[in-house]
Backbone as a printed PyTorch tensor [residue, N CA C, xyz], in Angstrom:
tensor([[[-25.8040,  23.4320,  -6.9510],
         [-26.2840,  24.7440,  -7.3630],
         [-25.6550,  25.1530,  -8.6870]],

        [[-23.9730,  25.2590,  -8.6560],
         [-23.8990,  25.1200, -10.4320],
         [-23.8070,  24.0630, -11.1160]],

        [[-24.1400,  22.7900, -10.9220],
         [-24.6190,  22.2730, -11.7680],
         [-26.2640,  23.0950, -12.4420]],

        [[-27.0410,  22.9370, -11.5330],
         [-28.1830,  23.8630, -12.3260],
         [-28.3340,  24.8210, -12.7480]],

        [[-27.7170,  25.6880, -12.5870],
         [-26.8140,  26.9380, -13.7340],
         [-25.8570,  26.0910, -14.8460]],

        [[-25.4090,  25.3710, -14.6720],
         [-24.8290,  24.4940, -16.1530],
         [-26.0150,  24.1310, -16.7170]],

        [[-26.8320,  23.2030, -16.3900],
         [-27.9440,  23.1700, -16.8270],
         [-28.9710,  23.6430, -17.9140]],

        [[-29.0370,  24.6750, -16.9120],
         [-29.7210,  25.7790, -17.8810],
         [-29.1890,  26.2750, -18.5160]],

        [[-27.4210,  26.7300, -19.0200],
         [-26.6510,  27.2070, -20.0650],
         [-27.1090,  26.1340, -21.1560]],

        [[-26.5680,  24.9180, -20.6360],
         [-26.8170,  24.0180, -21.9390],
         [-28.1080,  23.7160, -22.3780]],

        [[-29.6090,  23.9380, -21.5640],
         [-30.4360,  23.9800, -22.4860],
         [-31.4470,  25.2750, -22.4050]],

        [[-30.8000,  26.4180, -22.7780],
         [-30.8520,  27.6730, -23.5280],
         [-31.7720,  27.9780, -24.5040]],

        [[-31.0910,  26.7680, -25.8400],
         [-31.4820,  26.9410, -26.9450],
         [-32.4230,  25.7710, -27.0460]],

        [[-33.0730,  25.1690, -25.9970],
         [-34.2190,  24.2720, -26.2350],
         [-35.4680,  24.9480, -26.0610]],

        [[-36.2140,  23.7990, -26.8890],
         [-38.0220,  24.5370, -27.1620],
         [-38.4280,  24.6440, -25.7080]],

        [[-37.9490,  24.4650, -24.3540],
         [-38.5950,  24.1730, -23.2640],
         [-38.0500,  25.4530, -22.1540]],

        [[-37.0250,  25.8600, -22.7330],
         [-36.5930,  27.0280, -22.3530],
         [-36.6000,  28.0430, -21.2940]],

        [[-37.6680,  28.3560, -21.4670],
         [-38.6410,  29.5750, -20.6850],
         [-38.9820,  28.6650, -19.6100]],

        [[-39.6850,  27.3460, -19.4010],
         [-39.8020,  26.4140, -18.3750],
         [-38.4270,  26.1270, -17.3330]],

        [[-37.5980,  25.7880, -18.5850],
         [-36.5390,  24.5860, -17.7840],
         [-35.1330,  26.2230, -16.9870]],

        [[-35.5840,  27.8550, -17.3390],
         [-34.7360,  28.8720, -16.6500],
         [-35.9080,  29.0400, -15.3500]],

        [[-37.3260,  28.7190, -15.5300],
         [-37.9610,  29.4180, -14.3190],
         [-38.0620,  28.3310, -12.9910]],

        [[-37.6640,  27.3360, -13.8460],
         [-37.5500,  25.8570, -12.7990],
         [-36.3430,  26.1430, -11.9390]],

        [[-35.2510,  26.7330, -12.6940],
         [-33.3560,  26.7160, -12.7730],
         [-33.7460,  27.7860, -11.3800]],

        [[-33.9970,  29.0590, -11.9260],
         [-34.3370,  29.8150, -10.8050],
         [-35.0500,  29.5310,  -9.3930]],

        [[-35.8230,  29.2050,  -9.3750],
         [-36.8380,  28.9110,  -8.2970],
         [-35.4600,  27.7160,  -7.1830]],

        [[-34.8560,  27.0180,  -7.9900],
         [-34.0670,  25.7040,  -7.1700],
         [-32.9780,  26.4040,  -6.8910]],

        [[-32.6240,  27.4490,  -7.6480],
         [-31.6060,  28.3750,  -7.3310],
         [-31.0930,  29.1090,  -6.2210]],

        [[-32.8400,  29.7630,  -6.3650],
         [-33.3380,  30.6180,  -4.5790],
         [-33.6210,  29.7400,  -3.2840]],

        [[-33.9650,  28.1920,  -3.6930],
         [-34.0810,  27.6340,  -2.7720],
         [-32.5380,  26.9730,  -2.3070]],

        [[-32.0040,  27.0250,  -3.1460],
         [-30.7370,  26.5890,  -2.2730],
         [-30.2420,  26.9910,  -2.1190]],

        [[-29.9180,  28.6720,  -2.1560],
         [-29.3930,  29.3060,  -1.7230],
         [-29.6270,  30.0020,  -0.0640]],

        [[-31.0400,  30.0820,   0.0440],
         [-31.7710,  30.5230,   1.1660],
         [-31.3110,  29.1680,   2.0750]],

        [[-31.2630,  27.5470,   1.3760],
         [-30.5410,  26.3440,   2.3100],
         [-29.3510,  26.7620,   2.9790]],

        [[-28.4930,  27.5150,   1.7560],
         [-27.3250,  27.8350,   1.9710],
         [-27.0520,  28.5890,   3.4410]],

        [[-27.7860,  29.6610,   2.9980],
         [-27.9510,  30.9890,   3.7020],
         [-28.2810,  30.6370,   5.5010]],

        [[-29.0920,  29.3240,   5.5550],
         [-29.7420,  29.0970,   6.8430],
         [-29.1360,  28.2820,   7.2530]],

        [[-27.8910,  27.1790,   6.5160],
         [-26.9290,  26.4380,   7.6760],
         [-25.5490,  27.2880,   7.9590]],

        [[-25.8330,  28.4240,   7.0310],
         [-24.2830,  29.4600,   7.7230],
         [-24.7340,  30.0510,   8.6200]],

        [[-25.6170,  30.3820,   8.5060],
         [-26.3980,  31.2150,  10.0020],
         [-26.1490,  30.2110,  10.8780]],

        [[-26.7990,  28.7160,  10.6620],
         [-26.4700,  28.2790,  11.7530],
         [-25.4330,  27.6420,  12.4020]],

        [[-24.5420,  27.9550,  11.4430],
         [-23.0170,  27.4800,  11.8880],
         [-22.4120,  28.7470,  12.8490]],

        [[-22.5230,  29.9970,  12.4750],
         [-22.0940,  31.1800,  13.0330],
         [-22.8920,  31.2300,  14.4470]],

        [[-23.7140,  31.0570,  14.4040],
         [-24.5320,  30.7000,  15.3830],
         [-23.6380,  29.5860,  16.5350]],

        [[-23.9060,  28.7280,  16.3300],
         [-23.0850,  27.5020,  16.7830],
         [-21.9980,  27.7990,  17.2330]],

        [[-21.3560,  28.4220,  16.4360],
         [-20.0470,  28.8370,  16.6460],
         [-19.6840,  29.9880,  17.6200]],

        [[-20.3910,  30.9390,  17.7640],
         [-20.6090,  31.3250,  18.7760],
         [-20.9360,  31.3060,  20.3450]],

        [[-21.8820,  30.0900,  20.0940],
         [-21.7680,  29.3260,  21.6770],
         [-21.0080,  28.9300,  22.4600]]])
């Protein structure tokens, strides 16, 4: 996940830009929501 926030710092100032932040984002939210759904299911788990 920060690697693809490094990513997108370092290509900022490329012609592709506007593409390669809405790509950055989208993989961003998705791995975070990954994130989000094996802590749930650890707390979960953990609870049992």
């Amino acid at each position: 996940m920060f690697g693809l926030y490094n990513n997108y710092k370092m290509n900022k100032n490329d012609d592709r830009s506007a593409d390669l932040s809405l790509l950055t984002e989208r993989n961003n939210t998705e791995a975070l929501k990954y994130m989000l759904r094996i802590l749930f299911l650890g707390v979960i788990l953990y609870f049992i």
